[in-house]
Every structure is written in structure tokens, then in C-alpha cells.
C-alpha atoms as one frame of an Amber mdcrd trajectory, in Angstrom:
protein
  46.069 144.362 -92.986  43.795 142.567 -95.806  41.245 140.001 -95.742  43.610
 137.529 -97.442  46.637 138.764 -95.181  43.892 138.303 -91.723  42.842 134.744
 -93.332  46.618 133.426 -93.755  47.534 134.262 -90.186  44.351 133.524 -88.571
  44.604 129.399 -90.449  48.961 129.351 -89.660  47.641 130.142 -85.828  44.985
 127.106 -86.049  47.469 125.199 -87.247  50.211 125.867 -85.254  48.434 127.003
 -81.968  46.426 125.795 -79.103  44.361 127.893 -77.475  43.324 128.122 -73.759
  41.025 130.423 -72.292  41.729 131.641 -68.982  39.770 133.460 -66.672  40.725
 135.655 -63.674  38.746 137.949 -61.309  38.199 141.420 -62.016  41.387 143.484
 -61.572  43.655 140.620 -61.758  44.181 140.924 -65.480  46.107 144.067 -64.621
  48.258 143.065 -62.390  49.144 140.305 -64.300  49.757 142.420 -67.563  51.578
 144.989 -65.296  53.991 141.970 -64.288  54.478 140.962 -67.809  55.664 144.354
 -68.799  58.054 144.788 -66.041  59.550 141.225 -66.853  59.660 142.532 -70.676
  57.367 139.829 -71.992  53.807 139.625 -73.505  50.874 138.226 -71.217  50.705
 135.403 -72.941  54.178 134.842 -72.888  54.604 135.706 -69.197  51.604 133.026
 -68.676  52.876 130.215 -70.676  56.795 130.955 -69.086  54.381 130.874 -65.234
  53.179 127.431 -66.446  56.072 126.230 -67.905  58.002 126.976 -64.462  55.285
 125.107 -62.401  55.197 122.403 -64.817  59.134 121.829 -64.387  58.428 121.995
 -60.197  55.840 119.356 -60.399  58.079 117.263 -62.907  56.283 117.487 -66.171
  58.669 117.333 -69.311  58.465 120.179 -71.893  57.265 119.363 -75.140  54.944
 120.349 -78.025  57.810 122.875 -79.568
């Protein structure tokens, strides 16, 4: 991938992202990305569906899609 091709992608995320940095203690990063592929999904995506689920338990609409 190119400069230019890095620089497009990396200002569409900016825009279209948030970010959230998340920190876990040693070793749990594995077991969490060892869930993620046995559910089929990304970590991320595993993540944001975890928070998403709480979210809906403790009543908080969905939005920002």
C-alpha cells in the first residue's frame, strides 16, 4: 500500500471513527482475541458487539451508525 493509499484511509478513519483505547492485564488480550476468533469476529468487533450487549442490559439506545 502507498503513501497516498495509507493517507486516504488513515483521514476516512478520522473522519468516520472514534477511537478508544483500552487496556487489559497481561494475558487477557489473548483470551479475549482467542474468544473473538471462535465467535468469527475481529477483536474490535467482538469488543464493540460486548459493549453494545451491556449497553442494551443497562438500557442505553444504540446510535452513532
Amino acid at each position: 500500500m502507498g503513501k497516498t493509499s495509507s493517507e486516504v484511509k488513515d483521514r476516512y478513519n478520522r473522519k468516520a471513527y472514534d477511537e478508544i483505547k483500552l487496556r487489559v492485564y497481561k494475558g487477557r488480550k489473548s483470551d479475549i482475541q482467542a474468544a473473538a476468533d471462535k465467535a468469527g469476529l475481529s477483536l474490535s468487533a467482538y469488543i464493540v458487539k460486548a459493549v453494545e450487549r451491556q449497553m442494551s442490559e443497562d438500557g442505553f439506545s444504540q446510535g452513532g451508525e
